[in-house]
N, CA, C and O atoms as a Tripos MOL2 file, in Angstrom:
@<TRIPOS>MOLECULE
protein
  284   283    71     0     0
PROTEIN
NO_CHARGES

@<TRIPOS>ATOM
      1 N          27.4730   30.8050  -19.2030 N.3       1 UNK1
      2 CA         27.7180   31.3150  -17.8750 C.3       1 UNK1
      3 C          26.5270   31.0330  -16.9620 C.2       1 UNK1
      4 O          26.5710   30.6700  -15.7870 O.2       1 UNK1
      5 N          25.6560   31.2220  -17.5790 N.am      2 UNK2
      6 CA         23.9530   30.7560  -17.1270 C.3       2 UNK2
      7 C          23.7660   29.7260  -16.1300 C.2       2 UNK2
      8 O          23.4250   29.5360  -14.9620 O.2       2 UNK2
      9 N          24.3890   28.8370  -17.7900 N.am      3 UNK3
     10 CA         24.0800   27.2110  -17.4620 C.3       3 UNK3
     11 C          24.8870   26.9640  -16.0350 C.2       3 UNK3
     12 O          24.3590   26.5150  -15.0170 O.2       3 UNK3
     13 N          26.0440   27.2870  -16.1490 N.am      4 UNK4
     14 CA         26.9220   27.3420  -15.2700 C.3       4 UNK4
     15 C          26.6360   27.2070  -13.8800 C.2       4 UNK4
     16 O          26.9090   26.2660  -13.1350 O.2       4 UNK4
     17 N          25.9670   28.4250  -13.5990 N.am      5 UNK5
     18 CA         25.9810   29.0830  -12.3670 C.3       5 UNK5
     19 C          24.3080   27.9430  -11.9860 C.2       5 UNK5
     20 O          24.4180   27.1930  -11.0160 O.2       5 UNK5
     21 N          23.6070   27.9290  -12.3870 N.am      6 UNK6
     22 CA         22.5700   26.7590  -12.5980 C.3       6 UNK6
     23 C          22.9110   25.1190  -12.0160 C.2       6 UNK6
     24 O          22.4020   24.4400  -11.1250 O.2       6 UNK6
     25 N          24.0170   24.8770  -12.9860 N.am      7 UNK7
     26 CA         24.4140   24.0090  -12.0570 C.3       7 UNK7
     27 C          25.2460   23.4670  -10.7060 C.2       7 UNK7
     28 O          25.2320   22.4050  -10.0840 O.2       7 UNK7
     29 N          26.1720   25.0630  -10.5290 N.am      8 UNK8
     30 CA         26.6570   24.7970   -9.4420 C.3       8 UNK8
     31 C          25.3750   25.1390   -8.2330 C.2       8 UNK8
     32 O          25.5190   24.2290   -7.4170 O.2       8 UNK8
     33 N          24.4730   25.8250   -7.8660 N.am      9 UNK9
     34 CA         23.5300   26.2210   -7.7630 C.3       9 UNK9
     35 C          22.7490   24.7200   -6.9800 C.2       9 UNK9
     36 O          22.6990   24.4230   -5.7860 O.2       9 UNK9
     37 N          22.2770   24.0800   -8.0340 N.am     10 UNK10
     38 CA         21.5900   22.7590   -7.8880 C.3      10 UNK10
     39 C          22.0970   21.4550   -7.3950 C.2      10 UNK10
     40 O          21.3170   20.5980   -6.9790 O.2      10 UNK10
     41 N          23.5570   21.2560   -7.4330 N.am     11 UNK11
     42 CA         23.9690   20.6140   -7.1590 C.3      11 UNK11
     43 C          25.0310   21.2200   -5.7350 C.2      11 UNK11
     44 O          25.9100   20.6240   -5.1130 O.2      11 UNK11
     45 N          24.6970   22.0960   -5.6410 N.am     12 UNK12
     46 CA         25.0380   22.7890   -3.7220 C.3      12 UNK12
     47 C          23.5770   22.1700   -2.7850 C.2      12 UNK12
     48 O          23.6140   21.6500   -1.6700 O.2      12 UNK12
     49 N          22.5640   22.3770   -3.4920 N.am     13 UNK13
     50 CA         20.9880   22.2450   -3.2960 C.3      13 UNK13
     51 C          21.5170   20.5940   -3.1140 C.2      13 UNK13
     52 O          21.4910   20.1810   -1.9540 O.2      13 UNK13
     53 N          21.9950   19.6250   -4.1890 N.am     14 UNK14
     54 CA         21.0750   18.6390   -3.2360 C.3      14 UNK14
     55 C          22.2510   17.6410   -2.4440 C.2      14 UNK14
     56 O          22.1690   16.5150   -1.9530 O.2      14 UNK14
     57 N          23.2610   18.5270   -2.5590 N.am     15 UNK15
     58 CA         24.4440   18.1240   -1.4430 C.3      15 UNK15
     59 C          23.9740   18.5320   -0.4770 C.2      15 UNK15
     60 O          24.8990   18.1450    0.2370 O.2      15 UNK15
     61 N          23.1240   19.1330    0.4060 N.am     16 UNK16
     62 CA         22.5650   19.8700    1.4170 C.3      16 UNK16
     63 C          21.7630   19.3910    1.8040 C.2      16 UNK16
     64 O          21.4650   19.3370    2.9970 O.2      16 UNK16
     65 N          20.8550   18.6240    0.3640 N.am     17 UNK17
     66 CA         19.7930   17.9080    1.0650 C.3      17 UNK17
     67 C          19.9770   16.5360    1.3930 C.2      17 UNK17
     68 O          18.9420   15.9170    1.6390 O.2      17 UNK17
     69 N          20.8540   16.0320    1.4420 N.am     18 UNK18
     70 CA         21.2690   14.6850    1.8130 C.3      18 UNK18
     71 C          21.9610   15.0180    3.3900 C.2      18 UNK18
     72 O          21.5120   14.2460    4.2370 O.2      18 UNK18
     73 N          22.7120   15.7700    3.7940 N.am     19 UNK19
     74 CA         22.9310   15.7330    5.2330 C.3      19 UNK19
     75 C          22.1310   15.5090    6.0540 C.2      19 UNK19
     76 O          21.2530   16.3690    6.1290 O.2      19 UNK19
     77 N          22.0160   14.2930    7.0550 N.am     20 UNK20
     78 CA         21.5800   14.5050    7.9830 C.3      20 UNK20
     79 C          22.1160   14.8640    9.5130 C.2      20 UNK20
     80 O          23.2640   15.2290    9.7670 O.2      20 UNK20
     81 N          21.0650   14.6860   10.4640 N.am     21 UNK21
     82 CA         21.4750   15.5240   11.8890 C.3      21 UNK21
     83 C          21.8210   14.5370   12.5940 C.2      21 UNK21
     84 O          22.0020   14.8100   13.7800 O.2      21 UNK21
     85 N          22.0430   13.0480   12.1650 N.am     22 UNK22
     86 CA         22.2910   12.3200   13.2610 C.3      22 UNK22
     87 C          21.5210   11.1420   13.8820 C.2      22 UNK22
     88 O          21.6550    9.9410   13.6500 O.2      22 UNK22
     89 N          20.6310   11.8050   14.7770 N.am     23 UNK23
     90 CA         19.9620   10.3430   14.5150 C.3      23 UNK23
     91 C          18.7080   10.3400   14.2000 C.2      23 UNK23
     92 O          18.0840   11.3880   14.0290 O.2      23 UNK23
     93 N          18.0370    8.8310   14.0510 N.am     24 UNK24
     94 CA         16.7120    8.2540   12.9360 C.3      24 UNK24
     95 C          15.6050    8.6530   14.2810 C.2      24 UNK24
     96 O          15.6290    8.4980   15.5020 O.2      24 UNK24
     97 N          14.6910    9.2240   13.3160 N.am     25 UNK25
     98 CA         13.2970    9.4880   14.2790 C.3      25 UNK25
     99 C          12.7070    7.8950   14.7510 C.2      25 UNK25
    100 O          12.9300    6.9940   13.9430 O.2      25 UNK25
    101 N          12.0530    7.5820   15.8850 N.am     26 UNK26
    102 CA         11.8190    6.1000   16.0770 C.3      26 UNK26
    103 C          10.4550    6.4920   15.7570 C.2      26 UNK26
    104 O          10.1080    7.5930   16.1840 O.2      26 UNK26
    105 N           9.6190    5.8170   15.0980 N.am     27 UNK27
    106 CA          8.1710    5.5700   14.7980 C.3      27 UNK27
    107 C           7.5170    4.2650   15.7130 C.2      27 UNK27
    108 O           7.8980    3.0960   15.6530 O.2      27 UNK27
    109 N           6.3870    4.8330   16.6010 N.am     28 UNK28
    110 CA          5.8240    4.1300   17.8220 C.3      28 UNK28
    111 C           4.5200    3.9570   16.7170 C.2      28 UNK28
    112 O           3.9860    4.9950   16.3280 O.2      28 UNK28
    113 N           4.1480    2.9920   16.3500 N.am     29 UNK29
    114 CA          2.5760    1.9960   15.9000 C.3      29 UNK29
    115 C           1.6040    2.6170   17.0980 C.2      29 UNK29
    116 O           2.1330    2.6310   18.2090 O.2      29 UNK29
    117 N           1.0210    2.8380   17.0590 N.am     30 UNK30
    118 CA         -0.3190    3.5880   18.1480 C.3      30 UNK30
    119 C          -1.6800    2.7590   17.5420 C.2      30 UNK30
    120 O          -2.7470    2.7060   18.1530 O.2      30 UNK30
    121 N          -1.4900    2.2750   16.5330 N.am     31 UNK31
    122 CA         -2.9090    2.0580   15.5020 C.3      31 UNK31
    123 C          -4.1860    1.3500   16.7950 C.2      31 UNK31
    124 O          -5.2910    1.7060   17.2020 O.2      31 UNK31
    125 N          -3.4660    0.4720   17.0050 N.am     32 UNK32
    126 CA         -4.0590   -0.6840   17.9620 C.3      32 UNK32
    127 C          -4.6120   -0.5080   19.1560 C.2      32 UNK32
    128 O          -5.3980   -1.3080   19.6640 O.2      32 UNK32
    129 N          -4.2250    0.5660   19.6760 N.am     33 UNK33
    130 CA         -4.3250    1.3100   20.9300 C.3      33 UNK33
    131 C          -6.0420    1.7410   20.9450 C.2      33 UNK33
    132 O          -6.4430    1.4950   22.0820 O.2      33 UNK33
    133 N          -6.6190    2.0210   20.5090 N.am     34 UNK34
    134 CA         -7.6390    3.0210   20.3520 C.3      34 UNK34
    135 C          -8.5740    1.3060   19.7590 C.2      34 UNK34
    136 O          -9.8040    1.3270   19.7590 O.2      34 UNK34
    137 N          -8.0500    0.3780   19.4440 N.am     35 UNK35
    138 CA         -9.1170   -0.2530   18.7060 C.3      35 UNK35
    139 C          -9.6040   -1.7440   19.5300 C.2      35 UNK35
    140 O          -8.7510   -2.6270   19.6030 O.2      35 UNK35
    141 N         -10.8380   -1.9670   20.0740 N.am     36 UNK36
    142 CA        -11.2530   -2.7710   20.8590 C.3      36 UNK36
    143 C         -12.0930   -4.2030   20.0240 C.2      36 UNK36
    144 O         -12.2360   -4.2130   18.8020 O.2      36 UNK36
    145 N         -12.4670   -5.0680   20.7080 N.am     37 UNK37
    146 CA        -13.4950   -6.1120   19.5890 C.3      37 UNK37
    147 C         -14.5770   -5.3950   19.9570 C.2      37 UNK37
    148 O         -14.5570   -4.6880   20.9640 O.2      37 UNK37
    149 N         -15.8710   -5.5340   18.9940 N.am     38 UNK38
    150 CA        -17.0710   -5.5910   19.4290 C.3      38 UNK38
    151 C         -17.9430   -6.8780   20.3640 C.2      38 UNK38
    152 O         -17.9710   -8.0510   19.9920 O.2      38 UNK38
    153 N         -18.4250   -6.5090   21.2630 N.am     39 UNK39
    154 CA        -19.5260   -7.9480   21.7460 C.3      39 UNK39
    155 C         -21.0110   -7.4500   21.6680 C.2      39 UNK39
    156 O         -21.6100   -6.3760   21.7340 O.2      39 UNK39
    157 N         -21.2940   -8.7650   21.4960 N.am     40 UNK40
    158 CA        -22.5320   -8.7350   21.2830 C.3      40 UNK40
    159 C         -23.7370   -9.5250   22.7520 C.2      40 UNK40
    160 O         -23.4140  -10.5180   23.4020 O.2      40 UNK40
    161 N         -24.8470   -8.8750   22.9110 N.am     41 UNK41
    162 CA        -25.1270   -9.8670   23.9570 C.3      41 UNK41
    163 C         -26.1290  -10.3610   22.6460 C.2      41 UNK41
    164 O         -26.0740  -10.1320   21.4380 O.2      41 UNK41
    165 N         -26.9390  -11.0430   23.3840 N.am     42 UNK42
    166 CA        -28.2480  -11.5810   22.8730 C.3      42 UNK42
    167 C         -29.2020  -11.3770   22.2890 C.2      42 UNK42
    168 O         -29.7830  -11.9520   21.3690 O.2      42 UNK42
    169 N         -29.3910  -10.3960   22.9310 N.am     43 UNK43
    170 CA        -30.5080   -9.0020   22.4100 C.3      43 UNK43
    171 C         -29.8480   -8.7140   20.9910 C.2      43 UNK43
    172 O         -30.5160   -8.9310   19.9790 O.2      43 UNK43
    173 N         -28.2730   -8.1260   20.8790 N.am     44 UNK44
    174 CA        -27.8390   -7.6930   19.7660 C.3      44 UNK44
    175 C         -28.0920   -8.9880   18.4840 C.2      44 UNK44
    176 O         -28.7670   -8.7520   17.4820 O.2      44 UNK44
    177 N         -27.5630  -10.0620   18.6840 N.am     45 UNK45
    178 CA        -27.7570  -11.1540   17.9680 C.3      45 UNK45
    179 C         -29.3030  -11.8140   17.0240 C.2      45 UNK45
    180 O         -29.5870  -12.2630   15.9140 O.2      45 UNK45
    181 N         -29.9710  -11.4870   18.3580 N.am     46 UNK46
    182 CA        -31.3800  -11.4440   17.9190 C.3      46 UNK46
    183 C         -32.0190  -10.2860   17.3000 C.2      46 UNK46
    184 O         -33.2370  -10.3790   17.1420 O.2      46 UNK46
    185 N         -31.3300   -9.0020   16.8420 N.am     47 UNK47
    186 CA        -32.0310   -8.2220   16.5700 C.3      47 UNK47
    187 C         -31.2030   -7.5890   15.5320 C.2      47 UNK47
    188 O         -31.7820   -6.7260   14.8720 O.2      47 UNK47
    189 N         -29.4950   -7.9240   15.1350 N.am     48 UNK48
    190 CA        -28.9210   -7.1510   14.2480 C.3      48 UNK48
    191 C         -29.2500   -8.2870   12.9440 C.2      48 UNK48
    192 O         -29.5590   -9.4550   13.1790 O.2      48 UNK48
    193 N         -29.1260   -7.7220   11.5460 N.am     49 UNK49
    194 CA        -29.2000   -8.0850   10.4990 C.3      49 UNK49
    195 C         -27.6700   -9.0000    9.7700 C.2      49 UNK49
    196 O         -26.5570   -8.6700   10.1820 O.2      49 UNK49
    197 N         -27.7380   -9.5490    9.2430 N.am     50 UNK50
    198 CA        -26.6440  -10.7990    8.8800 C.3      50 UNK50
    199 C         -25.8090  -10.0870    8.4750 C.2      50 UNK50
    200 O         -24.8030  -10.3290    9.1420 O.2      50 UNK50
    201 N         -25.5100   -8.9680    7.4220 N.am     51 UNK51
    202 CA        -24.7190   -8.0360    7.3480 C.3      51 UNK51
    203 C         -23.7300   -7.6620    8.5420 C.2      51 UNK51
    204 O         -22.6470   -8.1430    8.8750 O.2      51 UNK51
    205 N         -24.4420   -6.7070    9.0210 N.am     52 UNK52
    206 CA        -24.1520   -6.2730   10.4250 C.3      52 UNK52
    207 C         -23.0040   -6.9600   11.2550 C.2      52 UNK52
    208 O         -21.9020   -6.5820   11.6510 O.2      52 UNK52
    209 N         -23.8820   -8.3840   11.3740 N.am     53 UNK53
    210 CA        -22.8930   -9.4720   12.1410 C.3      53 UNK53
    211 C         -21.2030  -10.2430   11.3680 C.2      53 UNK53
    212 O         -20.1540  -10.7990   11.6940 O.2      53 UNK53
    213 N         -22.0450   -9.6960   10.0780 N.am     54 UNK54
    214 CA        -20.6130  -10.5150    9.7290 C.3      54 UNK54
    215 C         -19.4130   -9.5390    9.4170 C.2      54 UNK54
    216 O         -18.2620   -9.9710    9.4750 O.2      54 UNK54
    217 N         -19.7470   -7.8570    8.9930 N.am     55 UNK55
    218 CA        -19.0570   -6.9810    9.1360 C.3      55 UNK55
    219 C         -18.5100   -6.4960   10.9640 C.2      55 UNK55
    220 O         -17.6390   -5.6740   11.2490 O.2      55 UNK55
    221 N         -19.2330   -7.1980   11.7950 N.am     56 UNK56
    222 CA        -18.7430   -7.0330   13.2460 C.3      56 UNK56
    223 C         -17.1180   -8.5220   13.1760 C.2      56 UNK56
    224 O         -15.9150   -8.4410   13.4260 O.2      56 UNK56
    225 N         -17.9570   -9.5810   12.7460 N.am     57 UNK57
    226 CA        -16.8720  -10.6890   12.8290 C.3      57 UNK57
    227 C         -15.7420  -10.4220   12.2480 C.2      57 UNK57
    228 O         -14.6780  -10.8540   12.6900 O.2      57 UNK57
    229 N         -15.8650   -9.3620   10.7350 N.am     58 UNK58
    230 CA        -14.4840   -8.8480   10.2420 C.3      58 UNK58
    231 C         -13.8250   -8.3080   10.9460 C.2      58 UNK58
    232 O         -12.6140   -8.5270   10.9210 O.2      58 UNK58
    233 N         -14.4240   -7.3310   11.9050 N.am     59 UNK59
    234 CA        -13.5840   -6.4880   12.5330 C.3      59 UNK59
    235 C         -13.1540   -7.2140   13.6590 C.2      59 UNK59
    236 O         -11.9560   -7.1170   13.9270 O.2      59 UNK59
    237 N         -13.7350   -7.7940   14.2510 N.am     60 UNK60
    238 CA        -12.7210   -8.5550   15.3800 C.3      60 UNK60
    239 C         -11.8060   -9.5310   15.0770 C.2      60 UNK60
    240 O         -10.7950   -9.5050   15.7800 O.2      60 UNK60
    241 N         -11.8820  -10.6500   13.9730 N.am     61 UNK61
    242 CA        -10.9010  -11.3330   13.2830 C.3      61 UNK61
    243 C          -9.6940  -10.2980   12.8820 C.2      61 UNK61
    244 O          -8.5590  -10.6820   13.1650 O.2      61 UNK61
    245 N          -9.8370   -9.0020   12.2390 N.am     62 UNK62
    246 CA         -8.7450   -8.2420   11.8380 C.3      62 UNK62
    247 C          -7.8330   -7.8580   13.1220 C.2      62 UNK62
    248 O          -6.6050   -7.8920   13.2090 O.2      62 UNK62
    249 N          -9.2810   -7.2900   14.5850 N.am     63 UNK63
    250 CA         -8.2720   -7.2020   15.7480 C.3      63 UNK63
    251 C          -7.2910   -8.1950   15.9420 C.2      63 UNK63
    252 O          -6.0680   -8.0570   15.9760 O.2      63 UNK63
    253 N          -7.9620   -9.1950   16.0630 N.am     64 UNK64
    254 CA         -7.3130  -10.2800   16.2220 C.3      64 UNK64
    255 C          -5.7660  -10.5400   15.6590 C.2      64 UNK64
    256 O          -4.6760  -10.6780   16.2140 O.2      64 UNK64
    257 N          -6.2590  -10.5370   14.1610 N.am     65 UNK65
    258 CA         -4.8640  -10.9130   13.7000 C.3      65 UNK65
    259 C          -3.9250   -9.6310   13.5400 C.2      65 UNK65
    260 O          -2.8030  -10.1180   13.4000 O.2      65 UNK65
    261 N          -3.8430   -8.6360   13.5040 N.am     66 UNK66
    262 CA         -3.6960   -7.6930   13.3560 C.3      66 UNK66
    263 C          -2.7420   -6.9510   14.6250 C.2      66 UNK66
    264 O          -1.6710   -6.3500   14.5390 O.2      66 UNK66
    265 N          -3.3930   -7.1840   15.5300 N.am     67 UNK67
    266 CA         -3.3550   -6.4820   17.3680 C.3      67 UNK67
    267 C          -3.0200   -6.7700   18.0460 C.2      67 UNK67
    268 O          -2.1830   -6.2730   18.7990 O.2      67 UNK67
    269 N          -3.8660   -8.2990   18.0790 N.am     68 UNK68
    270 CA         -3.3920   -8.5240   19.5280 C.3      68 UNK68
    271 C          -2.6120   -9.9960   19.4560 C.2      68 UNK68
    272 O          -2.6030  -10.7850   20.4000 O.2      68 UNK68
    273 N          -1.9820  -10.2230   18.2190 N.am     69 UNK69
    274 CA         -1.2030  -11.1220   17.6130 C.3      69 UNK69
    275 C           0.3150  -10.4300   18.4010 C.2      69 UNK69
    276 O           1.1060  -11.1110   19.0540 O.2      69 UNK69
    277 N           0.4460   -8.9490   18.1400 N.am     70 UNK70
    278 CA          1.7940   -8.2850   18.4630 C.3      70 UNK70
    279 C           1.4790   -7.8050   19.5440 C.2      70 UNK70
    280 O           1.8240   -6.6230   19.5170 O.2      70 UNK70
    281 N           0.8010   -8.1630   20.9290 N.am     71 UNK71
    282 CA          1.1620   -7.6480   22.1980 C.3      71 UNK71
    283 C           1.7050   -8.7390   23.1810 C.2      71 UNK71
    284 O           2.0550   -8.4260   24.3190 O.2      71 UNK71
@<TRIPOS>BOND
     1     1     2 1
     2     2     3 1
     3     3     4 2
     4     3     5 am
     5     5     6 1
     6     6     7 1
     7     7     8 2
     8     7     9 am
     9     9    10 1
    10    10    11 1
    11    11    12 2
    12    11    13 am
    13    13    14 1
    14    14    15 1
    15    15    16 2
    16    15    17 am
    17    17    18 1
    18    18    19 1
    19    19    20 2
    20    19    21 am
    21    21    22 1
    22    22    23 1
    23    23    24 2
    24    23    25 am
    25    25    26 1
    26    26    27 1
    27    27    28 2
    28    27    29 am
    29    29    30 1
    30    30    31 1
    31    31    32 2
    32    31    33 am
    33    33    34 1
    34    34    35 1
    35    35    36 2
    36    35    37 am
    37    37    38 1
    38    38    39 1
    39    39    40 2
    40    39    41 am
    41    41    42 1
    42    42    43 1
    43    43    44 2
    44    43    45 am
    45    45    46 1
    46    46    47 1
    47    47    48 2
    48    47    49 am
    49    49    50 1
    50    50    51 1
    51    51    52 2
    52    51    53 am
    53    53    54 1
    54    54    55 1
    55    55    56 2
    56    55    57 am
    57    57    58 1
    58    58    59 1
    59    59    60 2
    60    59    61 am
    61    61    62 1
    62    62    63 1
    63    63    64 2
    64    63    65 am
    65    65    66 1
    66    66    67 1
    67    67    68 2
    68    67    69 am
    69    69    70 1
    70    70    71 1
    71    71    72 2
    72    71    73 am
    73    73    74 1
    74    74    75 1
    75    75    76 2
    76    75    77 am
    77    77    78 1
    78    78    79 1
    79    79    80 2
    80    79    81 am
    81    81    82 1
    82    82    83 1
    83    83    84 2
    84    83    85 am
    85    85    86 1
    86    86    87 1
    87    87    88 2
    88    87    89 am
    89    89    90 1
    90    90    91 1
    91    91    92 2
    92    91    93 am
    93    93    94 1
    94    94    95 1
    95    95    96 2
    96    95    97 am
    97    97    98 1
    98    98    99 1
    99    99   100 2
   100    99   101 am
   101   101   102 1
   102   102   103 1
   103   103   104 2
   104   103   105 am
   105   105   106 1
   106   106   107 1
   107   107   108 2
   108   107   109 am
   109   109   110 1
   110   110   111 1
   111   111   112 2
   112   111   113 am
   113   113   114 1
   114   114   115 1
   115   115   116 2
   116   115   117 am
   117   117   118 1
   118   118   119 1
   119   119   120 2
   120   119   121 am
   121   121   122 1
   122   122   123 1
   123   123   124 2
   124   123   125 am
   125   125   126 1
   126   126   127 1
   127   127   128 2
   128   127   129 am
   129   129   130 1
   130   130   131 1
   131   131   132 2
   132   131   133 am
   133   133   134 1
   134   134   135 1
   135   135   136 2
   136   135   137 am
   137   137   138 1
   138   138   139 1
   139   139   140 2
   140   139   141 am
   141   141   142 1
   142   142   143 1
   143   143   144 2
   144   143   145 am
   145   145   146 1
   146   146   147 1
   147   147   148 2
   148   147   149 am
   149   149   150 1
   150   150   151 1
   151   151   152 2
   152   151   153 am
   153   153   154 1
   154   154   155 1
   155   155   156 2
   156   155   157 am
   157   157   158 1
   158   158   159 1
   159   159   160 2
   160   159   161 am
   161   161   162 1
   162   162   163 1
   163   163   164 2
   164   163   165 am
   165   165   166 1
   166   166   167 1
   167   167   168 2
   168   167   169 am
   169   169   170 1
   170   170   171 1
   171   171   172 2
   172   171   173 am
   173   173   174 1
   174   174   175 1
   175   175   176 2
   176   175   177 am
   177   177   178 1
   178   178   179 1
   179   179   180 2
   180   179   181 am
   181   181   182 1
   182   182   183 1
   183   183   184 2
   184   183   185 am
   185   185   186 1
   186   186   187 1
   187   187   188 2
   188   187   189 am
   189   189   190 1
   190   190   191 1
   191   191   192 2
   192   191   193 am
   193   193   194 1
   194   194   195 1
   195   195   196 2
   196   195   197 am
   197   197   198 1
   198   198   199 1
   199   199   200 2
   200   199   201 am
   201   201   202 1
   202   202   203 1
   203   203   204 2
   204   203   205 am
   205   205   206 1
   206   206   207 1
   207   207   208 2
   208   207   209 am
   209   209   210 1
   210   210   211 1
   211   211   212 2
   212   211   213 am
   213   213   214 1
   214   214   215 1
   215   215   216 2
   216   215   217 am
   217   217   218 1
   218   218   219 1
   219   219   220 2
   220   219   221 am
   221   221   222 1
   222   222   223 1
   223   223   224 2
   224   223   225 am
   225   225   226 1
   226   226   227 1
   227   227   228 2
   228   227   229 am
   229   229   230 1
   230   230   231 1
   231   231   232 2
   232   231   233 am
   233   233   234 1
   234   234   235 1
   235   235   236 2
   236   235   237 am
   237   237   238 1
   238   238   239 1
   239   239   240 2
   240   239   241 am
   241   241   242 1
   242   242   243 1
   243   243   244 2
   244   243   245 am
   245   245   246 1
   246   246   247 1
   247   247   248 2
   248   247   249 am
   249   249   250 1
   250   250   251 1
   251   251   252 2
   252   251   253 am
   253   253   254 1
   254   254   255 1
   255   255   256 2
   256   255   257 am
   257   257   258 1
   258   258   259 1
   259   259   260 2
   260   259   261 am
   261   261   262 1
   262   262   263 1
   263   263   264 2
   264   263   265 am
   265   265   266 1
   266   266   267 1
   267   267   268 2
   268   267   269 am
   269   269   270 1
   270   270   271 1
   271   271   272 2
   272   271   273 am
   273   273   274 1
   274   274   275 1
   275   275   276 2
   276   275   277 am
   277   277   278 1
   278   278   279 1
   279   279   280 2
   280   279   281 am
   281   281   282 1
   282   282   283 1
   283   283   284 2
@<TRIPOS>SUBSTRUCTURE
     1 UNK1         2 RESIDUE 1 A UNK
     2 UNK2         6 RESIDUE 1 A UNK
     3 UNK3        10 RESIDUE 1 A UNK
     4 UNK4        14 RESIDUE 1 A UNK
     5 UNK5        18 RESIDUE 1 A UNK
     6 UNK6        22 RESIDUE 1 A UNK
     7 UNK7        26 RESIDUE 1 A UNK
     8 UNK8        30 RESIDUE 1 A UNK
     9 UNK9        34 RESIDUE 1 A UNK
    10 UNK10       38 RESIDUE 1 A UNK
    11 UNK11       42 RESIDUE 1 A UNK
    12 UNK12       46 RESIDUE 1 A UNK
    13 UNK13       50 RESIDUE 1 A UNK
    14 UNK14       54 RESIDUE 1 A UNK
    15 UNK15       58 RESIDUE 1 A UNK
    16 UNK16       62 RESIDUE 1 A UNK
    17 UNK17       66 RESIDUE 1 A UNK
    18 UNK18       70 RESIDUE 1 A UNK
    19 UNK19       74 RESIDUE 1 A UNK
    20 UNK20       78 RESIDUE 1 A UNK
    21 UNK21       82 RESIDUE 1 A UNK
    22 UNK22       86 RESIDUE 1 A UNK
    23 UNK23       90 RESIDUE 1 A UNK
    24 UNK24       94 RESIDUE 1 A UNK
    25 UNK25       98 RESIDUE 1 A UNK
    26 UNK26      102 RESIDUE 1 A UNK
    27 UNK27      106 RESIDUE 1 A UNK
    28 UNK28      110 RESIDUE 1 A UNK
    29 UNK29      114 RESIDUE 1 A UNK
    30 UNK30      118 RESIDUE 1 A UNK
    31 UNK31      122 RESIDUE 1 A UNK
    32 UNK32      126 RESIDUE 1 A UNK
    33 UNK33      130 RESIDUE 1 A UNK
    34 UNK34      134 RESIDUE 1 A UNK
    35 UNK35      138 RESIDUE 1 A UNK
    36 UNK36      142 RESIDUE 1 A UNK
    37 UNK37      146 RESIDUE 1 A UNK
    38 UNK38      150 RESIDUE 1 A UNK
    39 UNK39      154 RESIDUE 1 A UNK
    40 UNK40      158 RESIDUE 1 A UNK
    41 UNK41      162 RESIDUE 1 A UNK
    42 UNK42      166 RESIDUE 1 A UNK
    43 UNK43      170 RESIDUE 1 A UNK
    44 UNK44      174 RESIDUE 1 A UNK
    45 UNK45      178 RESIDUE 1 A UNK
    46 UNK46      182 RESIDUE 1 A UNK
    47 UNK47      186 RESIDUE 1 A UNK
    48 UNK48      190 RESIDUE 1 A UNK
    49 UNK49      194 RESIDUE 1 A UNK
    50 UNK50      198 RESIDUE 1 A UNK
    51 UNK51      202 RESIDUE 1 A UNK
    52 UNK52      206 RESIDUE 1 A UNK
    53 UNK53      210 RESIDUE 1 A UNK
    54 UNK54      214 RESIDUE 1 A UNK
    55 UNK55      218 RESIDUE 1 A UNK
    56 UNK56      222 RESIDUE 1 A UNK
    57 UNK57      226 RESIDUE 1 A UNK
    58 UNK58      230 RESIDUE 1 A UNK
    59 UNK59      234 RESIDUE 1 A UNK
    60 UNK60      238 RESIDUE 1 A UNK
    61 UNK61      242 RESIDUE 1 A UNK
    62 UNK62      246 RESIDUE 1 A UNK
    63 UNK63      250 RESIDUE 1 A UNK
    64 UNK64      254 RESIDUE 1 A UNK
    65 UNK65      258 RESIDUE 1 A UNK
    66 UNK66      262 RESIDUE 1 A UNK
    67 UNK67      266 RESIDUE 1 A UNK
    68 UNK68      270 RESIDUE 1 A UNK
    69 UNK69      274 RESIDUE 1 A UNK
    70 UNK70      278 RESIDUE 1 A UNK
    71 UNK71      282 RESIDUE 1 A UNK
């Protein structure tokens, strides 16, 4: 009788959870919005460390392909 009531129970549960309301939420990408290249003048070039510069070049190559590929 247990079992029973258990499974009508669970299977009310996930008939319920499959309804939906209609319509699909739209998801807007924002990522890109907020994210600019870095520049460098001269001063920066002459004074940042090779590291530095080439973790700056990642990040603007990623803008790049990434960003402003889809505007």
């Amino acid at each position: 009788m247990c079992s029973r009531l258990l499974t009508i129970c669970l299977t009310t549960t996930l008939l319920g959870s499959c309804s939906t309301t209609g319509s699909v939420p739209v998801v807007i990408d924002t990522a890109c919005d907020w994210v600019k290249p870095i520049y460098l003048t001269e001063h920066d070039i002459d004074v940042l460390d090779k590291q530095t510069k080439r973790d700056i070049l990642t990040h603007n190559r990623l803008l790049k392909s990434q960003c402003l590929v889809h505007k």
